[in-house]
VOMAR-160687 format. One record per residue (C-alpha): residue number from 1; z, x, y. Coordinates in steps of 0.25 Angstrom, whole numbers, plus 5000, padded with zeros to 4 digits. Layout:
% residues N
<node nr="NUM" zz="Z" xx="X" yy="Y"/>
...
END
This chain:
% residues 178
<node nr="1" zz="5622" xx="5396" yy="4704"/>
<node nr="2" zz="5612" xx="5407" yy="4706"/>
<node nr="3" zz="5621" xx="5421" yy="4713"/>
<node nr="4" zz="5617" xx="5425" yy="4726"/>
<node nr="5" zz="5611" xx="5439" yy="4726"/>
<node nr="6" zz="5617" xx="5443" yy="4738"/>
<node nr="7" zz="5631" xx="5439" yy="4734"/>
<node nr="8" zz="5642" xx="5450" yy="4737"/>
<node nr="9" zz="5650" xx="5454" yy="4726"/>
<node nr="10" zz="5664" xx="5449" yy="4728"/>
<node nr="11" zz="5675" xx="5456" yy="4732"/>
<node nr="12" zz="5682" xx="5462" yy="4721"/>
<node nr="13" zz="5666" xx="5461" yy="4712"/>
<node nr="14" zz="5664" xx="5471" yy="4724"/>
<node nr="15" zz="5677" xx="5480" yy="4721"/>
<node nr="16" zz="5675" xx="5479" yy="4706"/>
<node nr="17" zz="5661" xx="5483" yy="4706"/>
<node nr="18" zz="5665" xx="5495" yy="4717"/>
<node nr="19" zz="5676" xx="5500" yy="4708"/>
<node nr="20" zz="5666" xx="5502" yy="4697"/>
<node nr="21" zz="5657" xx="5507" yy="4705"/>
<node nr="22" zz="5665" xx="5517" yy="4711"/>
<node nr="23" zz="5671" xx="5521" yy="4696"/>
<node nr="24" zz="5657" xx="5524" yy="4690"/>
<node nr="25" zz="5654" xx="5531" yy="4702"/>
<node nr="26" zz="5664" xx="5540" yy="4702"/>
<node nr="27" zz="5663" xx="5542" yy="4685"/>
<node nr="28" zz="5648" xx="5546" yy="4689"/>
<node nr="29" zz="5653" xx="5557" yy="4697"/>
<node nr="30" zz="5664" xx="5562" yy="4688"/>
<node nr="31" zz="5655" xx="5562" yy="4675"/>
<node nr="32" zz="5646" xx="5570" yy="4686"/>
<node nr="33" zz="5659" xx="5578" yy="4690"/>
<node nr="34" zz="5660" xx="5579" yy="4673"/>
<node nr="35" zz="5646" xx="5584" yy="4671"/>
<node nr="36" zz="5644" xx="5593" yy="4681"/>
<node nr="37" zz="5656" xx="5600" yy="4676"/>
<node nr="38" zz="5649" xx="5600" yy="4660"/>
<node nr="39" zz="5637" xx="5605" yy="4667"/>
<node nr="40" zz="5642" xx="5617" yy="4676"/>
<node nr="41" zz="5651" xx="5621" yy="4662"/>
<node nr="42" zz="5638" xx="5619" yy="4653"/>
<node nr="43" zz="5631" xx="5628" yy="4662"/>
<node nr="44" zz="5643" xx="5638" yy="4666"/>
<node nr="45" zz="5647" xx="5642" yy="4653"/>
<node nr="46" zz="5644" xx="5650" yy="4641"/>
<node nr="47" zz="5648" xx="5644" yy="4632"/>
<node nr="48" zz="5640" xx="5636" yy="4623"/>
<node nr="49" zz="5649" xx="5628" yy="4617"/>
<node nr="50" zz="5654" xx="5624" yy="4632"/>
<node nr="51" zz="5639" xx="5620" yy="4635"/>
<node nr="52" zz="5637" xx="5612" yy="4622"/>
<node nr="53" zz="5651" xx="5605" yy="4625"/>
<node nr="54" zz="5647" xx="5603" yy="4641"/>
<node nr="55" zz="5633" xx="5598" yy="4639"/>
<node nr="56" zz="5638" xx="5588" yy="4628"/>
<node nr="57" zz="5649" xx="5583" yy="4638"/>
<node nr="58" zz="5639" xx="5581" yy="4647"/>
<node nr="59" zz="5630" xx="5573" yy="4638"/>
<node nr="60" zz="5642" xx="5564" yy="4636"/>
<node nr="61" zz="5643" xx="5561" yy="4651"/>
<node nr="62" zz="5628" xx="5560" yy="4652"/>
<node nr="63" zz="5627" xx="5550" yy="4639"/>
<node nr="64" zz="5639" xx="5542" yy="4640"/>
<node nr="65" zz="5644" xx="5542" yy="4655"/>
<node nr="66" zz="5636" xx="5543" yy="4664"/>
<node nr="67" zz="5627" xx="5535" yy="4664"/>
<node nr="68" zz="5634" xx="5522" yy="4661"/>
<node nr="69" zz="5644" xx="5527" yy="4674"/>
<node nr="70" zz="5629" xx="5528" yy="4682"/>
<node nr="71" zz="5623" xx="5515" yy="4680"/>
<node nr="72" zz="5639" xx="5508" yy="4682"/>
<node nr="73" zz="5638" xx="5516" yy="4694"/>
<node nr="74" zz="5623" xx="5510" yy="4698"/>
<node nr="75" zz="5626" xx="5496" yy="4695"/>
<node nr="76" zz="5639" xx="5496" yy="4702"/>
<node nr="77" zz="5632" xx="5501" yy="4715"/>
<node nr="78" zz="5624" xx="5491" yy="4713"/>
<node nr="79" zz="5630" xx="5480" yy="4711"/>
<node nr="80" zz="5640" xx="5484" yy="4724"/>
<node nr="81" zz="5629" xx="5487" yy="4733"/>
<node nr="82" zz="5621" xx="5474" yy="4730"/>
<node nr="83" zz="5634" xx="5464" yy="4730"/>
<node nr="84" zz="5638" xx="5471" yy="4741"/>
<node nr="85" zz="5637" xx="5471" yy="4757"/>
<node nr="86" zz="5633" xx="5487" yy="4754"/>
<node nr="87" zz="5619" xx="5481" yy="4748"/>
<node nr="88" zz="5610" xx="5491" yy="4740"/>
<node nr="89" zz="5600" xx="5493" yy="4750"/>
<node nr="90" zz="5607" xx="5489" yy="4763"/>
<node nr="91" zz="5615" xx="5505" yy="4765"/>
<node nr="92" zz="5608" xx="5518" yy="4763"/>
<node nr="93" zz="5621" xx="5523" yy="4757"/>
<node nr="94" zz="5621" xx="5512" yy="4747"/>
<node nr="95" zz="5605" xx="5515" yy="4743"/>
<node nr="96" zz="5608" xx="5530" yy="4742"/>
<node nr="97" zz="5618" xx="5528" yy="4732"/>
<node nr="98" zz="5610" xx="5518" yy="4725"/>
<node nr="99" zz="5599" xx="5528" yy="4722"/>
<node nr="100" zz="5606" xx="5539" yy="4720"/>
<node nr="101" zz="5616" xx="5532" yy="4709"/>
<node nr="102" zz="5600" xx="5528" yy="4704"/>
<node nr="103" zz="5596" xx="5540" yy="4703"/>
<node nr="104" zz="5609" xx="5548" yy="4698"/>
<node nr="105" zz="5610" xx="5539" yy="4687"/>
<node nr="106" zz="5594" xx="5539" yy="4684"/>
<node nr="107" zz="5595" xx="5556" yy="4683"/>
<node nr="108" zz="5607" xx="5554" yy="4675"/>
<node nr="109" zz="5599" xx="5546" yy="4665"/>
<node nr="110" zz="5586" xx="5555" yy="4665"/>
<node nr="111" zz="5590" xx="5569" yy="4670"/>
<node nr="112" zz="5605" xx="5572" yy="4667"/>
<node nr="113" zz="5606" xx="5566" yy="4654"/>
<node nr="114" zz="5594" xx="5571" yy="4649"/>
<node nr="115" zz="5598" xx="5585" yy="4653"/>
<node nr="116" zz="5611" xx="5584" yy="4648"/>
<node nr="117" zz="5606" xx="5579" yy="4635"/>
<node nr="118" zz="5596" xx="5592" yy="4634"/>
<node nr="119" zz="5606" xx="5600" yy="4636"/>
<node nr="120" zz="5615" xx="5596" yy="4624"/>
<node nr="121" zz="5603" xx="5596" yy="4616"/>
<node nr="122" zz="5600" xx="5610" yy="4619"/>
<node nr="123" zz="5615" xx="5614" yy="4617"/>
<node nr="124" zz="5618" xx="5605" yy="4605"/>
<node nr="125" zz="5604" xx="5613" yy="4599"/>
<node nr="126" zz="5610" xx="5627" yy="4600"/>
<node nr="127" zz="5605" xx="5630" yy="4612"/>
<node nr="128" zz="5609" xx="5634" yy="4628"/>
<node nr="129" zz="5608" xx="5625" yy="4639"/>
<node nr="130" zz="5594" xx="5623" yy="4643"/>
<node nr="131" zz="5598" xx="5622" yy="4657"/>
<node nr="132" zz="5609" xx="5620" yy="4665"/>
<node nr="133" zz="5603" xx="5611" yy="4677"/>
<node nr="134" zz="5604" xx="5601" yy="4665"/>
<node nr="135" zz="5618" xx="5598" yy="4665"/>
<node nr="136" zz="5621" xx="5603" yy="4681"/>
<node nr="137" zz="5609" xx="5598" yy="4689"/>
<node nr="138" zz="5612" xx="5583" yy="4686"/>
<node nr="139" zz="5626" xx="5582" yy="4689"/>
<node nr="140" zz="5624" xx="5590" yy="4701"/>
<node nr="141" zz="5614" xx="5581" yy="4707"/>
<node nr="142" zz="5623" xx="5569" yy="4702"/>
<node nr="143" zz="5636" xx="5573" yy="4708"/>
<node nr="144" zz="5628" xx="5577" yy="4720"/>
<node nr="145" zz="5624" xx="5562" yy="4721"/>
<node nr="146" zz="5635" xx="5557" yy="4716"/>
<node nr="147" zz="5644" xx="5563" yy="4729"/>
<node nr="148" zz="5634" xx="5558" yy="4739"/>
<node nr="149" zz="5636" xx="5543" yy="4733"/>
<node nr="150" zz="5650" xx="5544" yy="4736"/>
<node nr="151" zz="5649" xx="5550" yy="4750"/>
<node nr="152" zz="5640" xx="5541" yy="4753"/>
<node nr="153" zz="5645" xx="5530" yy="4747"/>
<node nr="154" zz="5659" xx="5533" yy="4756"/>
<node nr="155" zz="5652" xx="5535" yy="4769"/>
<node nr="156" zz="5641" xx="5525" yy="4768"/>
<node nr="157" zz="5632" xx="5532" yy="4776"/>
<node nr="158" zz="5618" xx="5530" yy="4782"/>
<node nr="159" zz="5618" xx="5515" yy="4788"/>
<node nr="160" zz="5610" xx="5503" yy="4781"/>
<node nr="161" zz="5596" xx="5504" yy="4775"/>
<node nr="162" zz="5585" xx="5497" yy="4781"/>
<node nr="163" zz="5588" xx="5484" yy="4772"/>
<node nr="164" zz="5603" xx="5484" yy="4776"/>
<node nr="165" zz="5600" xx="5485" yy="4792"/>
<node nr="166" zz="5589" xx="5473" yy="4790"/>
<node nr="167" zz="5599" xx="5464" yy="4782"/>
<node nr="168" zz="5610" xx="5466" yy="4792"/>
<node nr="169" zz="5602" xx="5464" yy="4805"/>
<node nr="170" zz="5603" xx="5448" yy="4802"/>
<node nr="171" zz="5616" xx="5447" yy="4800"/>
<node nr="172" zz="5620" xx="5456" yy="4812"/>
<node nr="173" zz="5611" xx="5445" yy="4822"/>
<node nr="174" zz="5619" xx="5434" yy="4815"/>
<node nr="175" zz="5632" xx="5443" yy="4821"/>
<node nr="176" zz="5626" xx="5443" yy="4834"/>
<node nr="177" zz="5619" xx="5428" yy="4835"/>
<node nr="178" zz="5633" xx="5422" yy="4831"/>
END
């Protein structure tokens, strides 16, 4: 038997699949919490082996945690939105959240990494930091986006997309014809 594709998730699918969800999000914005704080040390001190030690923590999160804790976070979003009445492209909310967990997760893999990684490089080599925006600039922006995604995910603001308001118009004149 061929699944439906618009087949709901079940109820406790549903709960499973939003407990996960809700962990890896939260572990996304503690290993943010986590490198902001490496950051702001790496770039407040004056220490260099305080730098060295920070930037190599920092490498850590970066290599080995956030990143498999970003894409849990996308696919759980998506598999909630699509086998749920939320839909991905029925609330603004939901597609806001959608994109920015894309594109927090896509500057992660090409902009906070990579910076991170530089800046162990050139303090592993003997040298200072090459610039502090490497290791404060992407946690900022991430935390940033991280806190709007949970507002907005509690308030569910901003009414339903275009898509959503065309796909419950028929089912609001089967109400009313019945």
């Amino acid at each position: 038997m061929k699944p439906n594709p618009s087949q709901k998730l079940s109820r406790p699918a549903r709960r499973a699949v939003l407990v996960v969800h809700v962990t890896a999000s939260a572990s996304w914005l503690g290993l943010t919490l986590g490198l902001l704080a490496l950051g702001t040390t790496t770039a407040t001190t004056g220490s260099a082996v305080t730098v060295e030690a920070s930037v190599r923590a920092m490498r850590l999160f970066a290599d080995w945690l956030l990143l498999p804790v970003a894409f849990l976070t996308l696919l759980s979003g998506l598999v909630l939105s699509l086998g749920t009445p939320w839909g991905l492209a029925r609330h603004r909310w939901v597609c806001t959240k959608f994109w920015l967990t894309l594109a927090t997760t896509t500057a992660t893999v090409f902009a906070l990494r990579p910076g991170v990684n530089s800046a162990v490089a050139a303090v592993a080599a003997g040298g200072p930091l090459p610039d502090a925006g490497d290791v404060l600039f992407g946690p900022v922006v991430s935390l940033s986006a991280y806190v709007f995604m949970t507002v907005i995910s509690v308030l569910k603001p901003w009414g339903l997309t275009r898509r959503g308001r065309r796909l419950r118009a028929p089912a609001r004149r089967r109400l009313q014809d019945a």
